[in-house]
C-alpha positions in Angstrom: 115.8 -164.5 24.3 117.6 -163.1 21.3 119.0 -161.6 24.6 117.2 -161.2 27.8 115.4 -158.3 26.8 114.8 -158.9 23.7 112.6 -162.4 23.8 112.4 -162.9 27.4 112.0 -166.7 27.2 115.5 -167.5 25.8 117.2 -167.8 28.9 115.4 -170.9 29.7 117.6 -172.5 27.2 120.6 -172.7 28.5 119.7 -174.4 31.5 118.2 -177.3 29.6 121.6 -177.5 26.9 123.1 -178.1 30.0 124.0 -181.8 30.3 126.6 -181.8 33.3 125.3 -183.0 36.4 125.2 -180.7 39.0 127.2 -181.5 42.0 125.9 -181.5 45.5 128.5 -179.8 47.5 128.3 -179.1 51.3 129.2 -175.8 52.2 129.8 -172.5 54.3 126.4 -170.7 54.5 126.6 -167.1 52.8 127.3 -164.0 55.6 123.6 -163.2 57.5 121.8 -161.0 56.1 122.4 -157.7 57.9 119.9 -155.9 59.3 116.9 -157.9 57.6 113.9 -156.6 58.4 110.2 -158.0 59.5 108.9 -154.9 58.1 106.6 -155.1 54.8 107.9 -153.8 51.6 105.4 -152.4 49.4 106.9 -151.4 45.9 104.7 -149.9 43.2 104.7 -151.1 39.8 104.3 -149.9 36.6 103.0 -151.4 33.1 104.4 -150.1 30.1 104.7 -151.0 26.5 108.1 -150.2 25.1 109.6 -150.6 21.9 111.0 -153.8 21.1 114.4 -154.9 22.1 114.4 -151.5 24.5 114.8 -151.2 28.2 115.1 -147.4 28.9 116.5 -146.2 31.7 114.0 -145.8 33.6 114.2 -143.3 37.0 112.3 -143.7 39.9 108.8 -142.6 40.5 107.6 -140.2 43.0 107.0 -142.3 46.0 104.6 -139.9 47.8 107.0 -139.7 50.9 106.6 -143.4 51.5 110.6 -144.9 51.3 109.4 -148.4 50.8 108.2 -147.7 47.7 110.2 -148.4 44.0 109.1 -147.9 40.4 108.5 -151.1 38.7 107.8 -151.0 34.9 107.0 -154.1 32.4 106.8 -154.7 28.8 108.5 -157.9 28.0 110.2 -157.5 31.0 109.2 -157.1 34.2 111.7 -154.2 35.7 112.2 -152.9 38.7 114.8 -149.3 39.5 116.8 -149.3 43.4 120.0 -148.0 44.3 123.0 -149.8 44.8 126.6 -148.5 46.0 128.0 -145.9 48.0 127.1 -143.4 47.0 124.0 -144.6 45.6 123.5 -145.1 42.0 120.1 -145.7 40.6 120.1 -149.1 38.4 117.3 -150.9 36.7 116.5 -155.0 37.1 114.5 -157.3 35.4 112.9 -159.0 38.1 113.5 -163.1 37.1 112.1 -165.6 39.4 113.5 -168.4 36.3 117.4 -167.1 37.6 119.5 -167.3 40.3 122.2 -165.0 40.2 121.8 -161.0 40.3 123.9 -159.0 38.1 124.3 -155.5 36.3 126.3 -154.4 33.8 129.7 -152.7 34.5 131.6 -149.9 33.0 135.5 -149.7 34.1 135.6 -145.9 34.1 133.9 -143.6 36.1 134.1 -141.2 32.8 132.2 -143.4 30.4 128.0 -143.2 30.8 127.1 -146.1 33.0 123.9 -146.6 35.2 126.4 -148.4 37.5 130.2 -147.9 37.8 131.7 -150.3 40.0 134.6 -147.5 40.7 132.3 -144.8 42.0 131.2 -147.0 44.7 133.4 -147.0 48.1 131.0 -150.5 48.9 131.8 -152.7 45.9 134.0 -155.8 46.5 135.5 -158.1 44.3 135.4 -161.6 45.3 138.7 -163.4 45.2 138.3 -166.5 43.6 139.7 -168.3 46.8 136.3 -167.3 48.9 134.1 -170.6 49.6 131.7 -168.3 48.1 133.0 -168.8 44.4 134.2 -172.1 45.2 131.0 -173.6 46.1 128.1 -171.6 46.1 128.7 -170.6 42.6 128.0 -174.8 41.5 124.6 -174.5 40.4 125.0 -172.0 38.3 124.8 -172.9 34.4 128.3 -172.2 34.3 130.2 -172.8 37.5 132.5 -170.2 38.2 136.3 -170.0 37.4 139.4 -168.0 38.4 140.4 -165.2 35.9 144.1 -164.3 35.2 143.5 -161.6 38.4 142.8 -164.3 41.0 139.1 -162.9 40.8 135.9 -165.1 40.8 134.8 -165.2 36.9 131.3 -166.1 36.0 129.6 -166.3 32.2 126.2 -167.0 31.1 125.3 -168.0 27.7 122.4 -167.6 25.8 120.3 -169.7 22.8 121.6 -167.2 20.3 125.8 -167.6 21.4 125.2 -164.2 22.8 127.0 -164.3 26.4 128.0 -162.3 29.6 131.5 -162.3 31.2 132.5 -160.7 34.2 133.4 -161.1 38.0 131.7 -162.0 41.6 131.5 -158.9 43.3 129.5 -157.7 47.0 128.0 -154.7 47.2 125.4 -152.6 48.7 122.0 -152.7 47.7 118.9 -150.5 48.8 115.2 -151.8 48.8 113.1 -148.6 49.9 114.4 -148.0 53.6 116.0 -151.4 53.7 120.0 -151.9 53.1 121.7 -155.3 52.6 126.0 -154.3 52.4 127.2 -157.2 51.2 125.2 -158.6 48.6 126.3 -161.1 45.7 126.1 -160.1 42.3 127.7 -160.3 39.0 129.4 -157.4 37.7 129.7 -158.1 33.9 131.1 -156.4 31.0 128.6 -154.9 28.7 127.9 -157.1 25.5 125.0 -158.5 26.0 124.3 -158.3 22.9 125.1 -157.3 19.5 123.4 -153.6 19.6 125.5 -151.7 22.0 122.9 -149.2 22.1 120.6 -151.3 23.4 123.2 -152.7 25.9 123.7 -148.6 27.3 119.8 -149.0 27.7 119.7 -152.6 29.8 120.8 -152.4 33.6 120.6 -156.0 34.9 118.6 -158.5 36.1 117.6 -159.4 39.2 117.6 -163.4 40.4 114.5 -164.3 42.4 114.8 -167.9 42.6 115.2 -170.7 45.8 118.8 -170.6 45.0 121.6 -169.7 48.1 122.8 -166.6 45.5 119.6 -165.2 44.6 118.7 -161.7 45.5 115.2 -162.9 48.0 117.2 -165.5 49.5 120.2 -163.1 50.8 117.7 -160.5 51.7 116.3 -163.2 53.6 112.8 -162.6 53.1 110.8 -166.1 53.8 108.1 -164.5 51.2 107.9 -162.4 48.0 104.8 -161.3 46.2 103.9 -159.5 42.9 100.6 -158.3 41.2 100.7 -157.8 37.6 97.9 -155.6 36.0 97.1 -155.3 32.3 99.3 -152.5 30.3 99.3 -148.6 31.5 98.3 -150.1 34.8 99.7 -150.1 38.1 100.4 -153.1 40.3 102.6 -154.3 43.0 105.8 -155.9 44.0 105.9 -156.9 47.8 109.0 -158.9 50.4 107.5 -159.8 53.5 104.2 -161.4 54.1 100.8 -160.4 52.7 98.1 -161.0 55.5 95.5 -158.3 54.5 91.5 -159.5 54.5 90.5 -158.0 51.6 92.8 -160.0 49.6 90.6 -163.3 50.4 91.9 -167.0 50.6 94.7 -168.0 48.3 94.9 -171.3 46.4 98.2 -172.8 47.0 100.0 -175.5 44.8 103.0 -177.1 46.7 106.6 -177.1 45.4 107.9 -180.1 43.1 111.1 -181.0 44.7 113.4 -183.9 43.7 116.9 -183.8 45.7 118.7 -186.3 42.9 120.3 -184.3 40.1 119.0 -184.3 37.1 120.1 -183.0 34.0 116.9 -181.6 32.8 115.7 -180.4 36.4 116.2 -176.9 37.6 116.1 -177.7 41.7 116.1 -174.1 42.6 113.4 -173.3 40.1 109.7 -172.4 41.2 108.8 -176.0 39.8 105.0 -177.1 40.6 103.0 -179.9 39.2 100.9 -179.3 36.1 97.8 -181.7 36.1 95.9 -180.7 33.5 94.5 -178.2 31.2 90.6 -177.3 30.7 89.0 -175.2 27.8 85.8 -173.9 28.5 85.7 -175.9 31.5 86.5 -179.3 29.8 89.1 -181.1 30.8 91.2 -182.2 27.9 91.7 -186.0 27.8 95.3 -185.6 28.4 97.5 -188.6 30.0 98.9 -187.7 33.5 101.9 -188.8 32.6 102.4 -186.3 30.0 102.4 -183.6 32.9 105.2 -185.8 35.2 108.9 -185.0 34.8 110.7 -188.2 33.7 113.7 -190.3 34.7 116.0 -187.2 33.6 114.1 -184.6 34.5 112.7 -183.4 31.7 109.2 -182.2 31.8 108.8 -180.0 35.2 106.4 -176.8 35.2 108.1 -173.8 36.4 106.5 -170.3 37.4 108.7 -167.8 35.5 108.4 -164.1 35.8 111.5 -163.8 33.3 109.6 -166.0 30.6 106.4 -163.4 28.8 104.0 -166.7 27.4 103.6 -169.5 28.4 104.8 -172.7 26.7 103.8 -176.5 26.9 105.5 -179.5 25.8 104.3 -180.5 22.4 102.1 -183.6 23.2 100.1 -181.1 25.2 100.4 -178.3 23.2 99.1 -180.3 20.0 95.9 -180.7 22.5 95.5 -177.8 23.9 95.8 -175.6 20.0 93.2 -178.1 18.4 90.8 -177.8 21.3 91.3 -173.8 20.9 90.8 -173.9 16.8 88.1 -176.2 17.1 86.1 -174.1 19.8 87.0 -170.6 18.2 85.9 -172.0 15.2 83.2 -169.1 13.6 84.6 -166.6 16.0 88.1 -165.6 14.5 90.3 -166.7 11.2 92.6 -168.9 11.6 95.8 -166.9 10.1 97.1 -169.7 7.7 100.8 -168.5 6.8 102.9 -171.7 7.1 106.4 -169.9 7.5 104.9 -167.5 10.4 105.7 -168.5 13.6 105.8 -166.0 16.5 108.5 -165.5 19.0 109.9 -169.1 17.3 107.0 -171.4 19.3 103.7 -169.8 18.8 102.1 -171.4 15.6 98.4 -170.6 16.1 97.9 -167.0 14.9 94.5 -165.4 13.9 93.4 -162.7 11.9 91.1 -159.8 13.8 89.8 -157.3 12.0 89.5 -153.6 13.4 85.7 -154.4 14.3 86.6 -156.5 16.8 87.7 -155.0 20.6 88.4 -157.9 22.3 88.4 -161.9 23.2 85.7 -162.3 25.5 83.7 -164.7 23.8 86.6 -167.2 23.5 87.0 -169.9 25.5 89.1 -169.8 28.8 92.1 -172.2 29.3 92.4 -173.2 32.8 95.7 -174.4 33.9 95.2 -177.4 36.9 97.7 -177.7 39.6 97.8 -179.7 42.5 95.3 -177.8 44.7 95.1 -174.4 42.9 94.0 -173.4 39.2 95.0 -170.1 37.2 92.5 -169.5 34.7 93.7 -167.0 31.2 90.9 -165.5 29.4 89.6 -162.5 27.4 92.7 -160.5 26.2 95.5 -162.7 27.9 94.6 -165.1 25.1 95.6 -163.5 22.1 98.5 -161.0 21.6 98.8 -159.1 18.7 101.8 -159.0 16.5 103.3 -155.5 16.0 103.7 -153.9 12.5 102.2 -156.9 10.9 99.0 -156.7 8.8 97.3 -159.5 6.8 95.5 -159.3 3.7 92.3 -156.8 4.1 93.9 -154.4 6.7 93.4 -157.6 9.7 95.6 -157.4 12.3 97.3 -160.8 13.4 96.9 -162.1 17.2 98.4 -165.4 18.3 97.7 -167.9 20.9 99.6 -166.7 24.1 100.6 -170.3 24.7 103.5 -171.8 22.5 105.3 -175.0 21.9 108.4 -175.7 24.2 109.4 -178.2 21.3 109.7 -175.2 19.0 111.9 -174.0 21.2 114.1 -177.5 21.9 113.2 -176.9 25.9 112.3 -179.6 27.8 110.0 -178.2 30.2 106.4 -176.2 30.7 106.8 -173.1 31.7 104.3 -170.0 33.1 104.9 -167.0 31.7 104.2 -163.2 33.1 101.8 -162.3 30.2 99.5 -165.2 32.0 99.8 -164.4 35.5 98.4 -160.9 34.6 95.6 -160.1 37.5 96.2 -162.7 39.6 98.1 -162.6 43.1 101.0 -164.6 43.1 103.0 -165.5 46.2 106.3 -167.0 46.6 106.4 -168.8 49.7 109.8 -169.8 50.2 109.5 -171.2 54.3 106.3 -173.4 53.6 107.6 -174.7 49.7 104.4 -173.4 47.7 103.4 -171.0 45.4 100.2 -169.3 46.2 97.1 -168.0 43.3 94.1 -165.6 43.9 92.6 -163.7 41.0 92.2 -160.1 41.7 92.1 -156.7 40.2 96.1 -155.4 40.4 94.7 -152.4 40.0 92.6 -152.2 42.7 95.4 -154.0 45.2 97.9 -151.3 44.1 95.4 -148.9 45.1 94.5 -150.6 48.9 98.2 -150.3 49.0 98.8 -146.5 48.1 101.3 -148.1 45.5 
């Protein structure tokens, strides 16, 4: 993204610009998780549309007496508010299931405004650059870490647009609804994310969710995570621990891609599944297989990605997939036909709407195939309309919700939020698979007195 924020998808970049070979190191496991609970957590989320390249600072909700419960608020970004330190300060996370390490951003001085300051907290730890935990555990990380001039354990991470984050390997305490994990891994980095430090007073953090030893669901050491993500100004859910209820029916579930050689296009802790195919309207695009398979480096995995917002496909398939769309929407929508507009950098396939028309359910679905399950994106998910843009007439301008990762120099497909949009997803970490069932969110949140 232009930073995290900003254009969510960005911070898939790095990870493919980076050529090294990761090492495989053995090493100390991280402390036990302390405490870790059996015991559900049910969080409620929360949809809502803000203004570009903002992340308010959002407080929590009312959680109706129920201390399992956190807000959870999306626009771009999926977010979710906790507390962390001692005494607790409230913070706000993108959740990111495309990154491994947590972190927040860090003021020095108790006196400057800060949603989290480091030197209020009687919990937060620096970790020496010495600990097996920066010496090894830290490898898989874009950048590994280093030791700063202090003898602490520095980490950056870099983004498409040379924007970056510097800071230090801390430990701290951090607060899920009743739960408490002391202790916790995260990075504490200077503000400076990006260019507009008013936006940067606004941004919090972001929250890792991947398989990786550092990330925030693997030290919590929950075997399973869930989310529900309902259409904007709706509610949905965020849920650790496992989701048996009946009403939620049988879920389809796609196994984990795994491959234990490095390789310097693969993410290995990534939620990477296999793509088989795409259908429109129920036809299955004559597509070769092996335009789906990652190859000898790596390079053309599918990862699930709650930190990416659309979803993008390499551009074999993507060439496919947008003259299938034109040629089936053909009569139903104008093609917008500006040959220096391209959306968000990889989404060439724009239409004009005009106000007469309230929605997309007359276009054809796209059906993603995986190995045993399918997520199907239809009606509104399709298009998404460009803000503050108007072409000729008074038409507003939607594009395709599916973009070209060659756009973006990306060597991968990746699943975006904006697509997993009423559907149940589940993380199972213990059994390797990623689970689908289309529902209503709103409903679930509901059943769940989220």
């Amino acid at each position: 993204m232009t930073d995290k924020f900003h254009v969510s998808f960005l911070h898939l970049l790095f990870q493919f610009f980076c050529f090294l070979i990761p090492q495989i190191l053995s090493s100390p496991p991280l402390p036990p998780p302390s405490s870790v609970s059996t015991q559900t957590l049910v969080l409620p989320l929360k949809i809502q549309e803000l203004p570009k390249g903002s992340l308010q600072n959002l407080k929590p909700s009312s959680n109706n007496n129920n201390n399992n419960k956190l807000s959870f608020r999306h626009n771009v970004s999926l977010t979710v508010s906790l507390t962390v330190g001692s005494p607790p300060q409230s913070v706000t996370m993108v959740l990111d299931t495309g990154s491994e390490l947590s972190w927040l951003h860090c003021k020095k001085s108790p006196s400057l405004t800060s949603v989290y300051t480091p030197l209020s907290s009687s919990s937060y730890a620096p970790i020496p650059c010495s600990s097996p935990v920066c010496r090894t555990r830290t490898r898989d990380l874009p950048i590994p870490a280093s030791c700063d001039p202090k003898k602490l354990c520095h980490v950056s991470l870099s983004y498409a647009d040379a924007s970056s984050l510097d800071g230090n390997l801390a430990t701290e305490t951090f607060r899920i609804g009743s739960l408490n994990r002391p202790g916790t891994v995260f990075g504490c980095m200077e503000p400076g994310f990006s260019s507009n430090s008013d936006e940067d007073a606004k941004t919090t953090g972001l929250i890792g969710m991947n398989r990786g030893s550092l990330s925030f669901v693997t030290q919590m050491g929950y075997p399973k995570f869930s989310y529900c993500i309902s259409g904007r100004d709706s509610s949905g859910v965020l849920l650790f621990g496992d989701a048996s209820f009946s009403w939620l029916g049988p879920l389809n579930y796609t196994p984990f891609v795994k491959i234990s050689t490095p390789l310097p296009y693969f993410d290995r802790v990534a939620y990477s599944v296999q793509l088989e195919g795409i259908k429109i309207a129920g036809k299955l695009l004559p597509i070769p297989r092996s335009d789906f398979v990652p190859d000898h480096t790596g390079a053309g995995q599918t990862m699930v990605d709650s930190g990416t917002q659309f979803t993008f496909l390499l551009g074999p398939v993507y060439s496919a997939v947008k003259a299938e769309f034109v040629r089936q929407t053909r009569g139903l929508a104008t093609v917008f036909e500006d040959a220096n507009f391209v959306f968000q950098g990889a989404m060439d396939l724009c239409y004009r709407v005009p106000p007469s028309r309230t929605g997309f359910s007359d276009f054809p679905a796209v059906s993603l195939v995986f190995s045993g399950a399918e997520m199907s994106v239809s009606g509104d998910r399709l298009l998404y309309r460009v803000q503050g843009m108007t072409a000729k007439g008074g038409d507003s301008v939607y594009c395709f919700t599916f973009g070209n990762s060659d756009l973006l120099g990306i060597e991968a497909f990746v699943i975006g939020h904006h697509h997993q949009q009423n559907v149940w997803m589940e993380f199972d970490l213990a059994g390797s698979r990623v689970g689908f069932a289309q529902v209503r969110c709103d409903l679930v949140s509901q059943r769940l007195g989220a």
